[in-house]
C-alpha positions in Angstrom: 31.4 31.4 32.7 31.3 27.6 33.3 28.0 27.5 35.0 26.7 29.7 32.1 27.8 27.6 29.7 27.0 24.5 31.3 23.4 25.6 31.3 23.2 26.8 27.7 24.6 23.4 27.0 21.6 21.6 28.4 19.0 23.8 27.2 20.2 23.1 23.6 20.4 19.4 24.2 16.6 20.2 25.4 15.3 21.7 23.1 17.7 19.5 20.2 16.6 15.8 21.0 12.7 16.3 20.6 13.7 18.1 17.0 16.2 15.3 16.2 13.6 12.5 17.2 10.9 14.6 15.1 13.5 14.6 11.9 14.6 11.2 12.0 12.1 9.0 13.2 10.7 8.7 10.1 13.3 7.1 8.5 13.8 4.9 11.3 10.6 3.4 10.6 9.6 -0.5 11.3 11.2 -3.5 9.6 8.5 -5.6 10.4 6.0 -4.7 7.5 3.4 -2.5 8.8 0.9 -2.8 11.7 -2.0 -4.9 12.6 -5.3 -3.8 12.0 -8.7 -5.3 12.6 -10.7 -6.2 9.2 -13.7 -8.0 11.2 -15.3 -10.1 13.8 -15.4 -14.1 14.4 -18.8 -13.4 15.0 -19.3 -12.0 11.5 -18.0 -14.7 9.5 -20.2 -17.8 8.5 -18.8 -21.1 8.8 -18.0 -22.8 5.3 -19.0 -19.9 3.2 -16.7 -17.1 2.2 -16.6 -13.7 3.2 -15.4 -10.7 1.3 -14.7 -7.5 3.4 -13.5 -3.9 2.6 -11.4 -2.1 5.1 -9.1 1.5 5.2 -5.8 0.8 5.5 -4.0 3.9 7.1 -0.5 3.9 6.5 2.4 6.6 7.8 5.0 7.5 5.3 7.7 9.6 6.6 5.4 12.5 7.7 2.1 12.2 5.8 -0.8 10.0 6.6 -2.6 8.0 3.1 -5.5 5.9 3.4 -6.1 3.4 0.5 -9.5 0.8 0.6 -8.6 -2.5 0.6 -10.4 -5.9 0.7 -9.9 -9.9 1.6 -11.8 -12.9 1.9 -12.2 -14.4 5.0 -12.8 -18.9 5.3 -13.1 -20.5 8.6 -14.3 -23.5 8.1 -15.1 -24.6 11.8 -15.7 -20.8 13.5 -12.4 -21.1 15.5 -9.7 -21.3 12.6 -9.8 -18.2 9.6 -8.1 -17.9 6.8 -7.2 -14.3 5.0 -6.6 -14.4 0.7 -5.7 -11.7 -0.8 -8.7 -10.7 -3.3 -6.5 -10.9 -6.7 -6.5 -14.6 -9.0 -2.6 -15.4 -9.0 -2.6 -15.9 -12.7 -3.1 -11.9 -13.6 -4.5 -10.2 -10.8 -8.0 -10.0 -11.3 -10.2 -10.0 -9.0 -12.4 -13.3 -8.2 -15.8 -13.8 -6.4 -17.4 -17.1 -4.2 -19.8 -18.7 -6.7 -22.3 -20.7 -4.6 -23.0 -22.8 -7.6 -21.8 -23.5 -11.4 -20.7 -25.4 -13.9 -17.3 -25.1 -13.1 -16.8 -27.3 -10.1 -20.2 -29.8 -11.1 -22.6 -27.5 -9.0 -20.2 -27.3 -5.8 -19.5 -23.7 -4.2 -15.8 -22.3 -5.4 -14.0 -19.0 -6.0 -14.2 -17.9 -9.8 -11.7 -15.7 -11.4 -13.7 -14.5 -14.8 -11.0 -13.0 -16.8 -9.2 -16.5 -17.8 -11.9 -18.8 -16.4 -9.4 -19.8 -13.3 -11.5 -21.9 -10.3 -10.2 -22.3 -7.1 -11.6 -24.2 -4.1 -12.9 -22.7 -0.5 -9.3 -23.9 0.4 -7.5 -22.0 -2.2 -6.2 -24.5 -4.3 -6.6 -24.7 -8.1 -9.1 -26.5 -9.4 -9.3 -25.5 -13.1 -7.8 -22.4 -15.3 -4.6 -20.6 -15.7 -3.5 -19.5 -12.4 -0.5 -20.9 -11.5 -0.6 -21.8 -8.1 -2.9 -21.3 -4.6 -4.6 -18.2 -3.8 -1.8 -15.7 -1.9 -2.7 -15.5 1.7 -2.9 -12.7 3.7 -0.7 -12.7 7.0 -4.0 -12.7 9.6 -4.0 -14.0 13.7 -7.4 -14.0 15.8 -7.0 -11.8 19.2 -10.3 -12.4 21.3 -13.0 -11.9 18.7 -10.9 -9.7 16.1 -9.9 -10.7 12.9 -6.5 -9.3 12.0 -4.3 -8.6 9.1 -0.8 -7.5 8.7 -0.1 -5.7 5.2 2.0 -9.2 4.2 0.8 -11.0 1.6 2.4 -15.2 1.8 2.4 -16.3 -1.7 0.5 -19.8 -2.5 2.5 -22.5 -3.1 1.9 -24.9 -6.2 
């Protein structure tokens, strides 16, 4: 009777911890703020001059897989150092573009927001406008030639 038992025992826990993990993991999930994902290449961005990029961000809740497009600028400024901002102005959210020239910043290159004229420099500082402080960073680190982004965003500091 004992052996019988003993063996149903463990064929229960057998088959019970793989559907246990499978139930629960997902609520287990990481603290940390998602996962790491490559957005581009050193290789791909040009030194001193702004680069938007699009990538998919896949992202696993509980059991179901959504994809949403996202997009950054990338700055390096010396090819060995980059810099990820979110692509939204910090006044309302609007999205802003690299102007190579204008009348904003006396002809120099800068980031534009249009909706409430808000300039910002290659750096992310405010130079003119509304918003009320830096351009938000993205979290980003440089492994070998890829260009990294965590789904943090570090707000800019005024």
């Amino acid at each position: 009777k004992y052996g019988i038992g003993g063996i149903a025992g463990l064929i229960v826990a057998a088959l019970a911890a793989p559907l246990a993990r499978y139930f629960f993991s997902p609520a287990l999930g990481s603290a940390e703020g998602g996962e790491w994902m490559v957005i581009a290449r050193t290789t791909e961005i040009p030194v001193g001059k702004p680069m938007r990029v699009e990538y998919e961000q896949r992202k696993k809740d509980s059991w179901i897989v959504g994809t949403r497009r996202k997009a950054a600028w990338i700055v390096t400024q010396d090819g060995q150092n980059f810099t990820v901002f979110d692509p939204h102005c910090t006044h309302l959210g609007c999205p802003y573009t690299w102007m190579e020239t204008g009348e904003w910043n006396k002809g120099q290159p800068h980031f534009h927001s249009p909706c409430h004229n808000g300039i910002f420099a290659i750096d992310g500082t405010v130079i003119s406008g509304p918003p009320p402080r830096p351009l938000d960073r993205v979290m980003s680190k440089v492994e070998g030639d890829a260009i990294m982004v965590k789904d943090v965003v570090i707000l800019g500091r005024a």
